[in-house]
Structure formats: structure tokens, C-alpha cells
C-alpha positions in Angstrom: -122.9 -67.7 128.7 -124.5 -65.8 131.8 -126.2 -68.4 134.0 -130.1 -69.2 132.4 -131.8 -69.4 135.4 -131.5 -65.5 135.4 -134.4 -63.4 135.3 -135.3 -62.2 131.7 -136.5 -58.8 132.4 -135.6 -55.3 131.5 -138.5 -53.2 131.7 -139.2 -51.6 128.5 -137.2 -53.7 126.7 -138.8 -56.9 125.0 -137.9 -60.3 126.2 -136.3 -61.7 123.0 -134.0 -58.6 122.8 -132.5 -59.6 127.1 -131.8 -62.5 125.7 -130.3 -61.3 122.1 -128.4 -58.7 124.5 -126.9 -61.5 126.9 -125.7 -63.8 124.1 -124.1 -61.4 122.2 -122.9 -60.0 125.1 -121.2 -63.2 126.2 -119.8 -63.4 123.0 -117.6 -60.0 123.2 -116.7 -61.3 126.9 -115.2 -64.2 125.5 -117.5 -66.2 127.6 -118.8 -68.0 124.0 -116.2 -68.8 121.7 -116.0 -69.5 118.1 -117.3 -73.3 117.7 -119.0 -73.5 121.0 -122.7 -74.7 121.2 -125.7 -72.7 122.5 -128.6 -74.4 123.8 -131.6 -75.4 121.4 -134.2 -73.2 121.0 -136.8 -76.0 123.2 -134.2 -76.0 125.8 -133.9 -72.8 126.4 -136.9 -71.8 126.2 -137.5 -74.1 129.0 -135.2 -73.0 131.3 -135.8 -69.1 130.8 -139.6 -70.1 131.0 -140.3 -68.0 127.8 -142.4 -68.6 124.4 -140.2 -70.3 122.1 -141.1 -67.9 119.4 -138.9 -65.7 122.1 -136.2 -67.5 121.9 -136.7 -68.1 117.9 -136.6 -64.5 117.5 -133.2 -64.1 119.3 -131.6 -66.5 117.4 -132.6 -65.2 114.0 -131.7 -62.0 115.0 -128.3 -63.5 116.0 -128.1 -65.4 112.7 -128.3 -62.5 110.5 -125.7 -60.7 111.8 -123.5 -63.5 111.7 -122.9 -64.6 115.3 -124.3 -68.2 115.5 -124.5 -70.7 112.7 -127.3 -73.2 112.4 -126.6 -76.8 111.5 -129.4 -78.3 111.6 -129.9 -81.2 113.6 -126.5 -80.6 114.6 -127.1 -77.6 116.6 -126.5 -74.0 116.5 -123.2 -73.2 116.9 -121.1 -69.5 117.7 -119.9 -68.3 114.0 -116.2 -69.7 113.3 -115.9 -66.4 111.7 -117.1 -63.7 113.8 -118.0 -60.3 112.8 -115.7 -57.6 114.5 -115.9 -57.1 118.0 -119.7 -56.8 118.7 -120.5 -53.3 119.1 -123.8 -52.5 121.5 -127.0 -53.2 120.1 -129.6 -50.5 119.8 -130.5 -48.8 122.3 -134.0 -48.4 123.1 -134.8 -44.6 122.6 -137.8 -43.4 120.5 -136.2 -39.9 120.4 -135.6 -38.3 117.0 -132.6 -36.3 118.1 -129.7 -38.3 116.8 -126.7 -37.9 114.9 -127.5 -40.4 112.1 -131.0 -41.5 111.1 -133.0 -44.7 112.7 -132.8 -47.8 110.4 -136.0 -47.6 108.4 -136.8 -44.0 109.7 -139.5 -42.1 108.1 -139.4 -39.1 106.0 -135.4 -38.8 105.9 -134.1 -38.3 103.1 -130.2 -40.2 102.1 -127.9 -38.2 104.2 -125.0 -39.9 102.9 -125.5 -38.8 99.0 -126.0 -35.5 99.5 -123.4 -33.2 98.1 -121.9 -31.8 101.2 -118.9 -30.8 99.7 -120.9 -28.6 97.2 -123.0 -27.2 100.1 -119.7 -25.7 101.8 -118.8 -24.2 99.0 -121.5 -22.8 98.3 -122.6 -21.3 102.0 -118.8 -20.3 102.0 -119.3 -18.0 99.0 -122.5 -16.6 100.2 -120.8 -16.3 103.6 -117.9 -13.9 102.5 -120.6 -11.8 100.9 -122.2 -10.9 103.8 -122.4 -7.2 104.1 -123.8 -4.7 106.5 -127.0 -4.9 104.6 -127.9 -8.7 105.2 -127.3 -8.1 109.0 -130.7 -6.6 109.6 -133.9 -8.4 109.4 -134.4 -10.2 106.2 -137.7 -9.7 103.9 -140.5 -11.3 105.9 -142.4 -13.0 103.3 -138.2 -14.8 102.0 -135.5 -14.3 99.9 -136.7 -12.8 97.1 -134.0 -14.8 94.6 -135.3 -17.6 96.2 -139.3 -16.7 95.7 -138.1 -15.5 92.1 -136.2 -19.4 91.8 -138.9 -20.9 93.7 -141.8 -20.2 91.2 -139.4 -20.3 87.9 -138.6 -23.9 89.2 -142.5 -24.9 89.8 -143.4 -23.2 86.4 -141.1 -25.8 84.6 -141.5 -29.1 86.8 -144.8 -28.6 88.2 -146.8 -26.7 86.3 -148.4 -24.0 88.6 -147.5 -21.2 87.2 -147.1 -17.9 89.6 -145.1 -15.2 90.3 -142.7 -14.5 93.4 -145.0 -12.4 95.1 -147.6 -15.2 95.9 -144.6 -17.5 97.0 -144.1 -17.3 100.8 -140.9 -19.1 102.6 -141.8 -20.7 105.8 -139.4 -22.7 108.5 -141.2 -25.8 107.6 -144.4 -27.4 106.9 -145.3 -26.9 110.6 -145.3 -23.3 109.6 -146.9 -23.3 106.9 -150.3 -24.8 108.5 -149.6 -21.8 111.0 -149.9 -19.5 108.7 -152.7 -21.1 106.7 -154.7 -21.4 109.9 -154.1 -17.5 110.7 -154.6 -16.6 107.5 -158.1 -18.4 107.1 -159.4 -18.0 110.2 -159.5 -22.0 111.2 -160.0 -22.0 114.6 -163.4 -23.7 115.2 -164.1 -24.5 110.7 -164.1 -27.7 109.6 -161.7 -28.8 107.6 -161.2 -32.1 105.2 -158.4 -34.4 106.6 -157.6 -37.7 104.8 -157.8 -40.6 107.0 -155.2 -41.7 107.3 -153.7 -38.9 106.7 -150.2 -36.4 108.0 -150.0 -37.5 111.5 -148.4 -34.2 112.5 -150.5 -32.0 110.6 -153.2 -33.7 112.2 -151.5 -32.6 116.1 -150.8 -29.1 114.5 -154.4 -28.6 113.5 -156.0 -30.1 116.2 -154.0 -27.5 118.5 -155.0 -24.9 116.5 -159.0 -25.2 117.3 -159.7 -26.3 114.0 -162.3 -29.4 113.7 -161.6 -32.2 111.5 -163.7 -34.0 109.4 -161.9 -37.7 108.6 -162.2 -38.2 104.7 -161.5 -41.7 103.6 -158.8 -42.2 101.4 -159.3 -44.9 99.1 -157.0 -46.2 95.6 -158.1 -43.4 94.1 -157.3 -41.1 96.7 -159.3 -39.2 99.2 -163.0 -39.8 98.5 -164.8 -36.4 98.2 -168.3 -36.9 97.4 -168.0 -38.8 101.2 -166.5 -35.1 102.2 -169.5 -33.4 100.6 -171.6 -35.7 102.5 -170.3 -34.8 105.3 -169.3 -31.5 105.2 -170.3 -29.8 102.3 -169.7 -26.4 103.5 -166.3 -26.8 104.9 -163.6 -24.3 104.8 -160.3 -26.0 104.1 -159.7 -29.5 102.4 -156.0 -30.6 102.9 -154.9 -33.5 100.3 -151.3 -34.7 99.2 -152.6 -35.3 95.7 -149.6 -36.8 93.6 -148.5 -39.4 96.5 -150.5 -39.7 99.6 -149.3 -39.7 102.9 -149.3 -41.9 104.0 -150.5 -44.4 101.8 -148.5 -43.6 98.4 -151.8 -43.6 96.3 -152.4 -40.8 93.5 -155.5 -38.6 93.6 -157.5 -39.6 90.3 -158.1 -37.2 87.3 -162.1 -37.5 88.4 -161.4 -36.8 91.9 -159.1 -34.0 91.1 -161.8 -32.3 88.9 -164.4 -33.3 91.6 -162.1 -31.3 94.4 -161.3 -28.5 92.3 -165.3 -27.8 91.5 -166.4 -28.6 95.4 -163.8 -25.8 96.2 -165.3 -23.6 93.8 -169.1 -24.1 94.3 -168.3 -23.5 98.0 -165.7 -20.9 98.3 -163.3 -23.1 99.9 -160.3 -23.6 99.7 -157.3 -26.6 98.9 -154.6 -26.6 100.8 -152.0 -29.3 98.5 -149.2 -31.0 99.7 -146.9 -31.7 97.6 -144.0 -33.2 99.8 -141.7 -35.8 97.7 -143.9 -36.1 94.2 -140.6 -35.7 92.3 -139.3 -38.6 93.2 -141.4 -41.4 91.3 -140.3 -44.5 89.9 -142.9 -45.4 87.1 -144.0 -43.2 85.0 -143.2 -39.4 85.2 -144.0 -37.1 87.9 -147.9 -36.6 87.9 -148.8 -32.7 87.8 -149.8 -30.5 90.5 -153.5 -30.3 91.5 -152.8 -26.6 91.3 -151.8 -26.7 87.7 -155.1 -27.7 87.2 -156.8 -24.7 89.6 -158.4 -22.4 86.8 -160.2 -20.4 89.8 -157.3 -19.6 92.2 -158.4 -21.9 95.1 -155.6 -23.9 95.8 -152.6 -23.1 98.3 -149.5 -25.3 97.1 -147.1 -26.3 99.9 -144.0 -27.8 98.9 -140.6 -28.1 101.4 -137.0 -28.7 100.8 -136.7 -30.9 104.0 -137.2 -34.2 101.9 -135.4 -33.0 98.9 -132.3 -31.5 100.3 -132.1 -32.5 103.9 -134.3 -31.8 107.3 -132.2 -29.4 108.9 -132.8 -26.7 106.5 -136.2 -26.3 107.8 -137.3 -24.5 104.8 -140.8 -24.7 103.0 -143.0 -22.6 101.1 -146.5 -21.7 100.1 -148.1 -20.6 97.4 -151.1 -18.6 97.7 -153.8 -17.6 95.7 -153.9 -13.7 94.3 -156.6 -13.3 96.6 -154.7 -14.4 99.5 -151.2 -12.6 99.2 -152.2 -9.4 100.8 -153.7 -11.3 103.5 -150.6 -13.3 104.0 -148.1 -10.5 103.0 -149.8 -9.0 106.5 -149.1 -12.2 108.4 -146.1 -12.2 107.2 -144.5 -9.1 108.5 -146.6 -10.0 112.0 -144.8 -13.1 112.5 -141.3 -12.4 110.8 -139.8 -15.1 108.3 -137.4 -17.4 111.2 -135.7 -18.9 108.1 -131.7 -17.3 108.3 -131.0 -15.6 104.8 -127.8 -17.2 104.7 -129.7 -20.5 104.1 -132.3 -19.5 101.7 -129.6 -17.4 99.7 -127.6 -20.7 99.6 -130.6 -22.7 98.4 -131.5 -20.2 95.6 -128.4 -20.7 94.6 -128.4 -24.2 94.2 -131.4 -23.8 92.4 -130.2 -21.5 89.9 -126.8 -23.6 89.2 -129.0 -26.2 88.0 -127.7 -28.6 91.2 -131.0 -29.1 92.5 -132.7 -30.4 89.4 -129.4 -33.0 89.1 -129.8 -33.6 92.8 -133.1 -34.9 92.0 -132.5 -37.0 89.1 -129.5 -38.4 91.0 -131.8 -39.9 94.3 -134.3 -40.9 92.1 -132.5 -43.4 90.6 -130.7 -44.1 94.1 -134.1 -44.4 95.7 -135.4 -47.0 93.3 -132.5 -48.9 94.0 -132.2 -48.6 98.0 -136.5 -48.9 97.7 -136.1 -52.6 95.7 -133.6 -54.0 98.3 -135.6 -53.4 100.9 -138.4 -55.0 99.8 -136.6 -58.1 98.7 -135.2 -58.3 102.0 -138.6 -58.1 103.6 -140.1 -60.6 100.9 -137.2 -63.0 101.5 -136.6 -62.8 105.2 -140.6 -62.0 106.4 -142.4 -63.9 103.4 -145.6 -65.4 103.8 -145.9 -62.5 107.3 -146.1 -59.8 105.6 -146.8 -58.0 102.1 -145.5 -55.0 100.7 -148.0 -52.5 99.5 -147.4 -51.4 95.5 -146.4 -47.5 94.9 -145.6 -45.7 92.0 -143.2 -43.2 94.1 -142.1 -41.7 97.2 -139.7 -41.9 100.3 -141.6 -44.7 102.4 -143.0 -47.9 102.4 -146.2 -49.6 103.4 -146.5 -52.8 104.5 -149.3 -55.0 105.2 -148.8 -57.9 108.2 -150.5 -61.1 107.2 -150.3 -62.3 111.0 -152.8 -61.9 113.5 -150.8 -59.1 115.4 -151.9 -55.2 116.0 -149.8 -53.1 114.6 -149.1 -50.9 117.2 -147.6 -54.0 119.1 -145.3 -54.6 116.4 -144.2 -51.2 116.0 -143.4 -50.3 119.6 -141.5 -53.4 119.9 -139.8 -52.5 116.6 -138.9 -49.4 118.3 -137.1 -51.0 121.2 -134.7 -53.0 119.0 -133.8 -50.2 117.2 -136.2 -49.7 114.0 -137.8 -46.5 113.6 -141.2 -48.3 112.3 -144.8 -46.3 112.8 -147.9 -48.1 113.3 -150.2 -47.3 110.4 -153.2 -47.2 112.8 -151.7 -44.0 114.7 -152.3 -42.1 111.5 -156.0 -43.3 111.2 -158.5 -41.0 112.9 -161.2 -43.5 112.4 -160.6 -46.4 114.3 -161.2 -50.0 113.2 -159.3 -49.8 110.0 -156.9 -52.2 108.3 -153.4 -51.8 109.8 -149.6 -51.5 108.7 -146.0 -50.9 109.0 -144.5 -47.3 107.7 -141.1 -47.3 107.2 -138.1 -44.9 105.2 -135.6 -47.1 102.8 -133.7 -44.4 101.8 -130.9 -44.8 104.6 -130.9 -48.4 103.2 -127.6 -48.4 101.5 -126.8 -52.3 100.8 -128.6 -55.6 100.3 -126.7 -56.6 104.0 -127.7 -53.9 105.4 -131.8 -54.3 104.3 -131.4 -58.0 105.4 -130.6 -57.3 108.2 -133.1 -55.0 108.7 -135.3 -57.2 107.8 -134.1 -60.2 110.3 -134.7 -57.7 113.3 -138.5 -57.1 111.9 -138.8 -60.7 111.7 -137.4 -60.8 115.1 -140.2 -58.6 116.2 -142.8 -60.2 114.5 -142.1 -63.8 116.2 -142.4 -62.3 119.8 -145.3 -60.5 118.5 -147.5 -63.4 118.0 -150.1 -63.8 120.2 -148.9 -67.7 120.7 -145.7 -66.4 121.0 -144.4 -69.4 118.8 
């Protein structure tokens, strides 16, 4: 092992990881062997002058992944049976641009199930029928198969029933707030905005001019009468009704009915998003708040990104009868950046029924992947933190029951590797209760969600303010 009287200090990088790095480095130098004896926890601890709870948090880390043993009194040992050769750990990079997804990452859907094989085939077929038509520029409001599959699809599952015309295909939900905010004039309005609420949506909005008014969100969803309160005249409410982001909590029937009627005593309008309500675990899927809409003043956003996978960058809106003029205008303004080749492939995949199986098929993947997470965060992290209880959904919320921000834990969560978000950076009212966000769907085996699981612990022991 390197010599302990070295300095533990990487800037960036949290102490107990230096010292997770230099054993396990050691290790796969063949400077500890299997068998040999690492100092205690006290001992080192000492001699590095660190917290214990540093030091604590290395080892468990080490534990999990099987390179020491722990004997008890005995001592902790290097694993007789060593895992193979120790690759590097993670590095400590916040970007997004990576081949394969963060552990724990939000919002991604399981890359490994999807039917790649079926995809070729299918943009192969599409492909060969490219003819000197589909060269030019493509419909700017989409592919009108796709609109036409689009609303059959949301007639059937969802209940909003509308015709292709009002459908509008956008290069992802960032594009659709554009083209709502064009469309209705938001720049300078105010505008409902659950709190906590779409984190990006809230940058996007904010860029545009447009003033947000923080409506609380509460079990039953966001709290509109304290939206009327506040701003009864406002122009735009935006709302994940069937699972909210980010706290996974339905929009009640009274609070539905209560939306619906501020909208149309005010002339407002609802702008629902209705991002990953198919996939729900208990129950069936609740319906849209736009099935409900019997005066046309609800826009219904839904995108393929969490369904299918992110690099599609393919959304759409649906828009009142009112609106379609207005946004068949904006339309050929702005040009649809979505390639036809993609949307052509995706209507096909509608129409061959795969999507609908596709769905059924993560679902119950999802409810597995989503329980051994949270058995691996209940045994590992029990008694420091508590999962929060949802119906549906692509994420998880969880609730620290040690005295540590949440920001704190998630930035050093970043540096070892877990792509966990502090609930607080999705609050625009500051002051409220904290929590971990993080994706299961990646999490494909009970080892791989303990361990997981051991590098949040990890976190969570440097995190404390004793540090023990």
C-alpha cells in the first residue's frame, strides 16, 4: 500500500474516494495481496488525519465490490478471492455525453432491452425506400403516418381523442415549450409551475421571459386554489398530472376538475405533461387530464425519448382546435428538425403493434429493476434513508433521515460516479424538505443495485457533518 503519510487530496474529488482509489489501486499493482491485512479503520484514520466516517466509507465501498473481507475483531483482510483485475473507478465527470448511461441516472430509459435488432430492420426497410420525393424538406408540422398513428394510439390508451391535424411533432420536449411559448405569447405572462417541478422546463422558460409563479405540489398534486391565489389571471399552468415530476404523485380527480374549470373561467390554458404515465405498477394507467378537457383548453405533450430511447429526440403536442392554425403558422416558420427517416420508422413501429408490446414488456422489467433497487437501498442505507412510495414511473425519490443537505450528498454522489440530483435544485421555493432523485431502470441485477447502493452509503458516511 502507497505510504499513509501521503497527502489525501485531489481537488474535486472527495477524501474517502483518494483513499478508495489508492487501495484499490495497490491492489491491481500487486502491492496488497490476497490475505494481507489493511490497517483498522481508527488507525488509519489516524495516520491520514481524516474523520473515520472517511475511512468507514472507503472500506464499505471496498467491501461491496468484493476487495477486502471483514473479520471482525480479526481485522479486515484483502479478498482471498478477488474480483477480476480491478478496472478504474469512476471518474469524476458530471457530463451527460457518454456512451452508456450513469448508474442511477435520471430519465433514461433500459438501453439494454430495447429491440435494436427490430429497429435496424426496420430503418433498413424505410431506408431502401427512400425516393427522390423524401429528399426535400419534410411536412413541417411531421410525418403525417405518424400524426395519423400518433392520435389513433392516444385515442385508445389515453383517451384524448383528436385528429392528426392538431398533432404537431417536435425534436423534443425542449421544443415543444418553444413552440408553446411562441405560440401564446409568454414572454413576460405568468405562468403556473409546480414546485418542485421539471427542472429543465423551468431553465427553458425562464430564458424565454416568461414569469413563474411556484405552485406547491402536495399528495394530491399541484395545489390550485394556492395558484388562484396567487395568480388568478395567469396565462399558462404547466402540470404532469398522472405522475409528477418530480415527485411521482397523481393529480386528484377534485384537483383535475378544479384545473380544468380555473382554465375555463379564465381563458387560460393547460399545458399537460404526460412524460412516462404508461408505465405504472399498481393499478392501471390513470387517464389524461385532456380526456377530461370538455372546452379545448388543454395542450397534451407527450415524447418518445422515455419510451423508446433519448436519441430519437422526438415529441409531440397536441393542440387545441383553436390553436392549430396558430401553430400550423409556427410550424412552417421554424421547420420540423426531426429527420423523416426517424419519424417514418417510429410510425411504423407504432402501427406493427411493437410499440404497445414494447411497453408492456418494460413495464414489467421496470417493476422488477425498480424493487431491487429499493431493497438494496433499504438493506445497505436502512435506518439513513427512506424511499418515497409511487404508484409508477422511471425514478425514485428518496428521503435522507440524516442531518445532511442534499445537495452535499448529491455532488459527492456525483464524484464517485452516481448520477444522483438533489431534490432541492428542482424547488424554486427554498426552505423545503430535501431528497435524492435517481433512475433504476439501468439497474439490471440485485449485485449490481447493491452495489449501487454501498457507494451511496459510502457517500452518505463522509457526508455527515461529524464525519463519523
Amino acid at each position: 500500500m502507497p505510504p499513509a503519510s501521503a497527502a489525501v487530496a485531489e481537488p474535486g474529488v472527495p477524501k474517502y474516494l483518494v483513499v478508495y482509489r489508492r487501495i484499490r489501486g495497490a491492489i491491481a499493482d500487486g502491492q496488497l495481496r490476497p490475505g494481507d491485512r489493511v490497517p483498522s479503520v481508527r488507525a488509519l484514520a489516524a495516520e491520514l488525519n481524516l474523520a473515520r466516517g472517511t475511512v468507514e466509507a472507503a472500506y464499505a465501498l471496498l467491501v461491496s465490490e468484493g476487495y477486502l473481507t471483514a473479520r471482525g475483531q480479526a481485522g479486515t483482510i484483502i479478498a482471498l478471492d478477488l474480483p477480476s483485475a480491478p478496472g478504474k473507478p469512476a471518474a469524476n465527470s458530471t457530463s451527460t455525453e457518454q456512451e452508456q448511461p450513469l448508474p442511477l441516472q435520471l430519465g433514461m430509459p433500459a438501453l439494454d432491452a430495447f429491440p435494436r435488432k427490430l429497429w435496424a430492420r426496420l430503418i433498413t426497410q424505410r431506408a431502401r425506400q427512400t425516393d427522390s420525393a423524401s429528399l426535400g424538406f419534410s411536412d413541417p408540422r411531421g410525418y403525417a403516418p405518424l400524426r395519423a398513428a400518433i392520435a389513433q394510439y392516444l385515442g385508445l390508451y389515453r383517451g384524448v381523442q383528436c385528429t392528426p391535424d392538431q398533432v404537431f411533432i417536435c425534436s423534443g420536449y425542449n421544443a415543444v415549450l418553444e413552440r408553446v411559448c411562441e405560440s401564446l405569447e409568454m414572454a413576460g405572462q405568468d405562468c403556473w409551475f409546480e414546485d418542485p417541478g421539471y427542472l429543465h422546463a423551468r431553465q427553458i422558460l425562464l430564458n424565454r421571459g416568461v414569469k413563474l409563479i411556484p405552485v406547491a405540489v402536495d399528495s394530491d398534486g399541484l395545489q390550485v386554489q394556492q395558484g388562484i391565489r396567487q395568480a388568478p389571471a395567469a396565462r399558462l399552468a404547466i402540470v404532469s398530472p398522472a405522475h409528477q415530476s418530480p415527485l411521482g404523485v397523481a393529480l386528484s380527480p377534485a384537483r383535475r376538475q378544479a384545473l380544468l374549470d380555473w382554465a375555463r373561467e379564465h381563458s387560460s390554458w393547460v399545458l399537460e405533461d404526460d412524460y412516462d404515465s404508461e408505465f405504472r405498477y399498481r393499478g392501471r394507467p390513470l387517464p389524461a387530464l385532456k380526456s377530461q378537457d370538455q372546452h379545448d383548453r388543454v395542450l397534451y405533450a407527450g415524447t418518445f425519448s422515455k419510451m423508446l430511447f433519448p436519441g430519437l429526440r422526438l415529441a409531440y403536442l397536441v393542440v387545441p382546435r383553436a390553436q392549430v392554425e396558430r401553430f400550423e403558422q409556427l410550424a412552417r416558420l421554424l421547420r420540423n428538425r426531426c429527420p423523416e427517416l426517424l419519424q417514418a420508422t417510429v410510425s411504423d413501429f407504432l402501427n406493427q403493434g411493437h410499440f404497445t408490446r414494447h411497453l408492456k414488456k418494460m413495464r414489467q422489467l421496470y417493476s422488477v429493476r425498480r424493487a431491487l433497487l429499493v431493497k438494496a437501498l433499504e438493506d445497505v442505507c436502512g435506518g439513513r434513508l427512506k424511499v418515497d412510495p409511487q404508484a409508477g414511473g422511471i425514478n425514485l425519490l428518496v428521503r435522507l433521515l440524516v442531518d445532511v443537505p442534499d445537495t452535499q450528498v448529491a455532488r459527492r454522489a456525483r464524484a464517485a460516479g452516481l448520477a444522483i440530483e438533489a431534490l432541492s435544485h428542482w424547488q424554486l421555493t427554498a426552505g423545503k424538505e430535501g431528497g435524492l432523485l435517481m433512475g433504476f431502470t439501468n439497474v439490471a441485477s440485485a449485485e449490481q443495485a447493491r452495489e449501487v447502493a454501498a457507494r451511496l452509503l459510502a457517500v452518505i458516511l463522509e457526508a455527515r457533518p461529524d464525519g463519523g
